[in-house]
C-alpha positions as MATLAB code, in Angstrom:
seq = 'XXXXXXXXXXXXXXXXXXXXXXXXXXXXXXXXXXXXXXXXXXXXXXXXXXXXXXXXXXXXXXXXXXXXXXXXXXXXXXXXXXXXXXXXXXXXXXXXXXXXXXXXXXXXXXXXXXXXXXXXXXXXXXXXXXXXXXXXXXXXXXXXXXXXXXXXXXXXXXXXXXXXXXXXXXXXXXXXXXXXXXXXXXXXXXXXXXXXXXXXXXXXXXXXXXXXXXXXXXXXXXXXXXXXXXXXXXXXXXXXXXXXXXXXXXXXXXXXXXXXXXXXXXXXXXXXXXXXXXXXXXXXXXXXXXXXXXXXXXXXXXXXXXXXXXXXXXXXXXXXXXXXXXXXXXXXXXXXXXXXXXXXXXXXXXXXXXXXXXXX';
ca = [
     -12.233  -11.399   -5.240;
     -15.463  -11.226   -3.968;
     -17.668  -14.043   -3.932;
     -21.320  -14.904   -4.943;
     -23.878  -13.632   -2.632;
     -24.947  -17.166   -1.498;
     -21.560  -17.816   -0.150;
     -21.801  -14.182    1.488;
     -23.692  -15.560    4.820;
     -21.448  -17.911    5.413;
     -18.305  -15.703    5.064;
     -20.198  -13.485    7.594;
     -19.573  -15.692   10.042;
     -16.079  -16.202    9.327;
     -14.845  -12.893    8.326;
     -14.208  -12.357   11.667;
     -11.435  -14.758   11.780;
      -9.934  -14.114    8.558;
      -7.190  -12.032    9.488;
      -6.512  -14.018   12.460;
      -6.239  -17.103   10.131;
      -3.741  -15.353    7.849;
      -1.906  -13.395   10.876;
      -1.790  -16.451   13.338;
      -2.635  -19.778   11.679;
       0.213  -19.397    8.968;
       2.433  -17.951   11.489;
       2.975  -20.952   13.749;
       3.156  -22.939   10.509;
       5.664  -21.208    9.140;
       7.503  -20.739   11.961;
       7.556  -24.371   12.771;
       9.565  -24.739    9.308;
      12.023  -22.248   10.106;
      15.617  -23.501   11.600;
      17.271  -20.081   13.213;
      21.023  -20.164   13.564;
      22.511  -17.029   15.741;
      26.466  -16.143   16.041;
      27.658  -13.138   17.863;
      31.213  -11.702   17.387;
      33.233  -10.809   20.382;
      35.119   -7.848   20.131;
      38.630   -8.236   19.328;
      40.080   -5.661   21.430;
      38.868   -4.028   24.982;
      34.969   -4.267   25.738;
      33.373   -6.258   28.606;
      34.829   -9.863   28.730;
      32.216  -11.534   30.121;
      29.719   -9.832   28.172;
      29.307  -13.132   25.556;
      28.971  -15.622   28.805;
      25.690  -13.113   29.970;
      24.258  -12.715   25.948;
      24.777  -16.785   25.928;
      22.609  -16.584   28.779;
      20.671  -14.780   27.580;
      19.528  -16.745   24.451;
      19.545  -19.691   26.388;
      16.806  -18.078   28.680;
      14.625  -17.743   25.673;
      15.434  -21.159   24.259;
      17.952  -20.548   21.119;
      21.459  -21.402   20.828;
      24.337  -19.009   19.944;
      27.796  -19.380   18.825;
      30.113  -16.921   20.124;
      33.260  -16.363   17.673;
      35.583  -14.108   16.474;
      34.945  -11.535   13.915;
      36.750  -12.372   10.568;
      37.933   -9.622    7.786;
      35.387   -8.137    6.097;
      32.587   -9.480    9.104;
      29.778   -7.417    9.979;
      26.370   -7.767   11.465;
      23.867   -9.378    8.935;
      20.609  -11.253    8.662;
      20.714  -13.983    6.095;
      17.552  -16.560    4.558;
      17.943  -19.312    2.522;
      15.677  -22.305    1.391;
      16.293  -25.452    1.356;
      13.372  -27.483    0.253;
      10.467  -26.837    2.594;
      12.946  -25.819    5.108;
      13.552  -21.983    5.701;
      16.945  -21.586    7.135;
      17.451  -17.840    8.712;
      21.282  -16.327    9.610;
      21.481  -13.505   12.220;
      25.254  -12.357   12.890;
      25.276   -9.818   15.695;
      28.563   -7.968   17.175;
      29.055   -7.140   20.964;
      30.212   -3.128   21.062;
      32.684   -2.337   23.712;
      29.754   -1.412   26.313;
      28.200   -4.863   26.051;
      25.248   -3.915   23.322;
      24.476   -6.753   20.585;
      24.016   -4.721   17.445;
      22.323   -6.524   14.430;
      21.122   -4.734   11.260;
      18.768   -1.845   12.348;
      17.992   -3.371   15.754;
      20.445   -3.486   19.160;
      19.793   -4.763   21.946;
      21.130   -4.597   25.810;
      21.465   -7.190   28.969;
      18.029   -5.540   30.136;
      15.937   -6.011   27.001;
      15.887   -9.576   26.469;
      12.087   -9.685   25.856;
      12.496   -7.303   22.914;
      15.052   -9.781   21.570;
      12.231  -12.571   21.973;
       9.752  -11.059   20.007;
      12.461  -10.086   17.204;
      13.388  -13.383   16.840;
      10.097  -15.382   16.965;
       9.293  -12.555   13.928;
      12.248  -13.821   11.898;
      11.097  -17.691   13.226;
       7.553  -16.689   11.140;
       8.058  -14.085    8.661;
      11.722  -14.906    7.538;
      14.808  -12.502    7.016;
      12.316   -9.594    6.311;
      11.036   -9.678    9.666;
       7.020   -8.756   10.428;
       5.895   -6.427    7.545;
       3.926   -4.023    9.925;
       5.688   -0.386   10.399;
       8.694   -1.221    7.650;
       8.679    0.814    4.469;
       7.128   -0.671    1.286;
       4.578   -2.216    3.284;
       7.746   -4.284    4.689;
       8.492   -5.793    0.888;
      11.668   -6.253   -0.453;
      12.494   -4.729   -3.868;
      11.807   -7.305   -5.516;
       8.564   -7.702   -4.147;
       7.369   -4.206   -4.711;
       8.591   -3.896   -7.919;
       6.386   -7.447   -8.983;
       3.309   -6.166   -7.091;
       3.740   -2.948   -9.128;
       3.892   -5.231  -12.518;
       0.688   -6.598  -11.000;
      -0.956   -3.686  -10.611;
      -0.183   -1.532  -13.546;
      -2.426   -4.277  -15.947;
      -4.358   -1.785  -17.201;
      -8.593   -1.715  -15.836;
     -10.549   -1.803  -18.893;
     -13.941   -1.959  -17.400;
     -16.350    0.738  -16.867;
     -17.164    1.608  -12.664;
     -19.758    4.480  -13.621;
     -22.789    3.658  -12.543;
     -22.398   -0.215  -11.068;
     -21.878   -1.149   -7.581;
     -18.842   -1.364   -5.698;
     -19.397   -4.736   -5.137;
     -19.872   -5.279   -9.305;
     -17.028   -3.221   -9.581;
     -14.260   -5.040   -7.527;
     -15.383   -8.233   -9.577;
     -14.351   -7.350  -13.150;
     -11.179   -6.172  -12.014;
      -8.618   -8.045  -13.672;
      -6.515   -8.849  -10.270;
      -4.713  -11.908  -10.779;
      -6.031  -14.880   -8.480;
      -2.210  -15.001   -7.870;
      -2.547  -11.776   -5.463;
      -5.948  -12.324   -3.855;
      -7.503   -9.492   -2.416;
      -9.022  -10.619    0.558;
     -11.467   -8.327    2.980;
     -11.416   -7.734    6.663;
     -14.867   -8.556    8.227;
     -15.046   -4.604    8.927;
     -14.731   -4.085    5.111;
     -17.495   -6.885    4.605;
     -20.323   -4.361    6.761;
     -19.619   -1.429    4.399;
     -19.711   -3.275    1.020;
     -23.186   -4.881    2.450;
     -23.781   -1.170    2.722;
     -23.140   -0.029   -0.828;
     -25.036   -2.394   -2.704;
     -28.233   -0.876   -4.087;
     -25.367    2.602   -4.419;
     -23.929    2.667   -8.306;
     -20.457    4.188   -8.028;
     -20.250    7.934   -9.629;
     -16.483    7.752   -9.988;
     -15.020    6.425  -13.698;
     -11.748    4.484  -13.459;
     -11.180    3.176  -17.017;
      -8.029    3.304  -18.713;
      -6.044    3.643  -15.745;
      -4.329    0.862  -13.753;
      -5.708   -1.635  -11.518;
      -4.346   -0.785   -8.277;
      -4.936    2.998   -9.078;
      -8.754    1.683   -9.754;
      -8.681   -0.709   -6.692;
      -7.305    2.208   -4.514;
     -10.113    4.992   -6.292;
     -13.122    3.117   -6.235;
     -12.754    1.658   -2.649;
     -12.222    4.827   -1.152;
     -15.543    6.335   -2.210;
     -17.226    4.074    0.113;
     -14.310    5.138    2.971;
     -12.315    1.523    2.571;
      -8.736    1.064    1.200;
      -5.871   -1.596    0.896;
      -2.721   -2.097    1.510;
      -0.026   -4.759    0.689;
       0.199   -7.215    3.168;
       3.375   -9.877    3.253;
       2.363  -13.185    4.256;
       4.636  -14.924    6.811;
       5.542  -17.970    3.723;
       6.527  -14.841    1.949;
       3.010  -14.743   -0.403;
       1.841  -10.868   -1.082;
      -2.314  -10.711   -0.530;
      -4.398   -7.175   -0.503;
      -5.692   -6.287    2.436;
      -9.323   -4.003    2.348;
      -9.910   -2.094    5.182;
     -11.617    0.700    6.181;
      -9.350    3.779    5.216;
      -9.529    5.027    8.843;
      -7.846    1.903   10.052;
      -4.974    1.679    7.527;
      -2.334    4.194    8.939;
      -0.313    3.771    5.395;
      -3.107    2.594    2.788;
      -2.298    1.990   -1.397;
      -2.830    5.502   -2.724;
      -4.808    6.730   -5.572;
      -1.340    7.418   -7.965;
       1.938    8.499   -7.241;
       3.743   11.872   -7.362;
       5.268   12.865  -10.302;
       8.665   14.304  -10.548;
       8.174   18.087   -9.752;
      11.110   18.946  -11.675;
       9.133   17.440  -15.247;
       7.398   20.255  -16.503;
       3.884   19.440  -16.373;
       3.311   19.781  -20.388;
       5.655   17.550  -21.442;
       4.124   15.307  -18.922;
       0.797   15.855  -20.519;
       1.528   17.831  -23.982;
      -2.097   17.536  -25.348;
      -3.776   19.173  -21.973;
      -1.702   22.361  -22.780;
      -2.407   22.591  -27.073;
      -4.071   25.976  -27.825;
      -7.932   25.336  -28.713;
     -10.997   27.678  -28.745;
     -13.149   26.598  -25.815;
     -16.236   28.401  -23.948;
     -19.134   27.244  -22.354;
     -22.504   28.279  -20.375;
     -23.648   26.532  -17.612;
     -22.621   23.205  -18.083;
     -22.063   20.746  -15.349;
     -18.306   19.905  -14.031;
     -18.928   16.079  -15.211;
     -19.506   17.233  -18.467;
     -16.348   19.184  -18.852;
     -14.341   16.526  -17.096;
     -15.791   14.554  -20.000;
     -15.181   16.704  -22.892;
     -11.604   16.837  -21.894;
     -11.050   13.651  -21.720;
     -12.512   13.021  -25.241;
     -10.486   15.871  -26.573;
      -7.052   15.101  -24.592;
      -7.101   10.912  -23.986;
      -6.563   12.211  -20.280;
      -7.464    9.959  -17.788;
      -9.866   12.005  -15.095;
     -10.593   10.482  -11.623;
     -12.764   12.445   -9.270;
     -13.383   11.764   -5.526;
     -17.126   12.216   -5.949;
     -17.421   11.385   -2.663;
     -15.137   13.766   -1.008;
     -16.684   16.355   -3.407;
     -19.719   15.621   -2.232;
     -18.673   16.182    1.361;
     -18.005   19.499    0.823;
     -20.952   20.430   -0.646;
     -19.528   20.475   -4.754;
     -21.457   17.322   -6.705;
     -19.893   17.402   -9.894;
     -23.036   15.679  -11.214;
     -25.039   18.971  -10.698;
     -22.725   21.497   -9.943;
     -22.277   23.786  -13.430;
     -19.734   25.861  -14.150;
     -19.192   28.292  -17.349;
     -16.021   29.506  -19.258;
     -15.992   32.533  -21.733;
     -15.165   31.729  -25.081;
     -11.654   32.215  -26.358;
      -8.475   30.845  -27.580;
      -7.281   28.576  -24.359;
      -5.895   25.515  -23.390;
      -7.505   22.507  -21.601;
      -5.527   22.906  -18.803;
      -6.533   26.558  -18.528;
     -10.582   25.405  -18.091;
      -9.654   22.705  -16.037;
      -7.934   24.382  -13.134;
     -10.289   27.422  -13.697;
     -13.429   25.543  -13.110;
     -11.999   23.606  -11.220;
     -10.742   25.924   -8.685;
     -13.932   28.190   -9.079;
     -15.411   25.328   -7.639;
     -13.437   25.052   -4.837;
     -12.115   21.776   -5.554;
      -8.457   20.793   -6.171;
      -6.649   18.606   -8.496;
      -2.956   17.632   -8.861;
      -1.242   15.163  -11.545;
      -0.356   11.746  -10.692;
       0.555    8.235  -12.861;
      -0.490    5.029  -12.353;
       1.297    2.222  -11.530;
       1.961    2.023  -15.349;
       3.589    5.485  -15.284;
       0.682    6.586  -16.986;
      -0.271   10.502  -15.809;
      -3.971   11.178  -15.059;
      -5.632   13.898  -13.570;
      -6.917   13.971  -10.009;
      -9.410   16.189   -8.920;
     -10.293   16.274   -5.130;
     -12.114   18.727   -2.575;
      -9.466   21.880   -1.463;
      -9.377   21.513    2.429;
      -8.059   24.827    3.856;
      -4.460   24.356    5.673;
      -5.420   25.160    9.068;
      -2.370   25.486   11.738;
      -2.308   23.400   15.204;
];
């Protein structure tokens, strides 16, 4: 988390090399307590016979040793890890086509690109049977990594954001110290930049990394999961426009849920009206009324000219639903807003600015 302000100067100097610490320190460490074991099966019948001599070459050139072999029944291509002690001991199996390609899972490989095969393997050397997590979906997690980052982040935020500072904010978070959320010397400049600037946007009652996500992008950061090469899972702030695949605030839900069975008490018949009251307000009354979870992107609002702070809106009184006055005002405001759940599964309403579609 973040740390006290009189440690601040001195992380200032070392921000910078924060990322290259975690990128490039623990690399060669872990790499260095990695043993890589490579086997390639020949093809049984037909295909290039002296292909294996050239790929033996070939790995020979780049410093690893391969066992050429026979396929067995029920052999295929595969990339294997398993521990033992602090040892990390990583399998790849590849197969030789007909034509002389080595194909191993979701990569191949031909005579001509042994440099590519290089840099493959000194990724398995550091990151393990995952390979590098950049580019890879999940944020290049397993499973069973995503699903226990999701556990982590769907502890429920409990704290008020309205009206402290970002940097306040991200403290009372309840992010384990088990998943550290460390910052990019890039993030550092714009959270010097925000203190003095309470945060308009309420997260309460909503997840953590749904609160993470929300609050950090009113000041233009984000974070994303990022897989350390011993296999450890840190959160990585940024600035959004650097993170091409950043945490978002909530996920989709299924389209095919009618939306008030998703949320029944947003669509209950009530009498509602109002004059002139300002869109914070109302997001506030139905809250109170529903138990629904509101998060605005004040800042994005703000952008386009709507500050639900001071912007007012009116309703005419009548027998309505919630969810009537919300996407009326809402949309008379030209703003937008769209359901989404936590990482809880908890739905919540998201209101955002409406950016025309505008073809290339």
């Amino acid at each position: 988390m973040l740390i006290d302000e009189k440690r601040r100067a001195v992380l200032c100097l070392v921000s910078g090399l924060l990322f290259s610490v975690s990128l490039n320190g623990a690399v060669f460490a872990q790499a260095d307590s990695t043993i890589l074991t490579v086997e390639i099966m020949a093809p049984s019948i037909g295909g290039d016979r002296l292909a294996p001599q050239r790929w033996q070459q070939v790995f020979r050139d780049i410093g690893e040793g391969v066992r050429i072999r026979q396929a067995l029944p029920g052999d295929k291509p595969e990339v294997s890890e398993t521990k033992r002690g602090p040892l990390r001991m990583v399998k790849i199996v590849g197969a030789l086509d007909r034509n002389g390609i080595l194909v191993f899972p979701k990569h191949e490989f031909k005579l001509q690109q042994a440099d590519q095969l290089a840099k493959w393997i000194e990724e398995l050397k550091q990151y393990g049977a995952q390979g590098a997590p950049d580019g890879q979906p999940l944020w290049g997690l397993s499973e069973a990594q995503f699903k226990e980052l999701m556990q982590v982040l769907a502890v429920k935020n409990r704290q008020a954001t309205k009206g402290v500072t970002l940097a306040n904010a991200l403290q009372q978070l309840p992010i384990p110290e088990s998943t550290p959320v460390e910052y990019h010397s890039t993030a550092e400049l714009i959270l010097d930049a925000t203190q003095g600037h309470p945060l308009q946007v309420e997260v309460n009652d909503v997840s953590v990394g749904t609160a993470l996500a929300s609050i950090l992008s009113q000041s233009g950061l984000g974070f994303q999961p990022y897989r350390q090469p011993d296999g450890r899972i840190h959160l990585l702030v940024q600035p959004l426009k650097n993170i091409k695949d950043p945490w978002p605030v909530g996920f989709d839900i299924d389209e095919k849920t009618p939306r008030n069975q998703v949320l029944p008490k947003l669509f209950e018949m009530v009498n509602a009206g109002f004059d002139s009251i300002t869109l914070r307000d109302v997001f506030a009354v139905v809250t109170e009324q529903t138990a629904v979870p509101i998060i605005v992107d004040y800042s994005g609002c703000v952008a386009r000219g709507v500050d639900p702070a001071t912007h007012r809106v009116s309703y005419p009184r009548k027998k309505t639903a919630y969810a009537l006055v919300l996407r009326s005002v809402v949309r008379g405001s030209t703003l937008n807003y769209k359901f989404r759940q936590d990482e809880s599964g908890t739905p919540f309403i998201y209101i955002y600015p409406f950016v025309p579609f505008t073809p290339e």
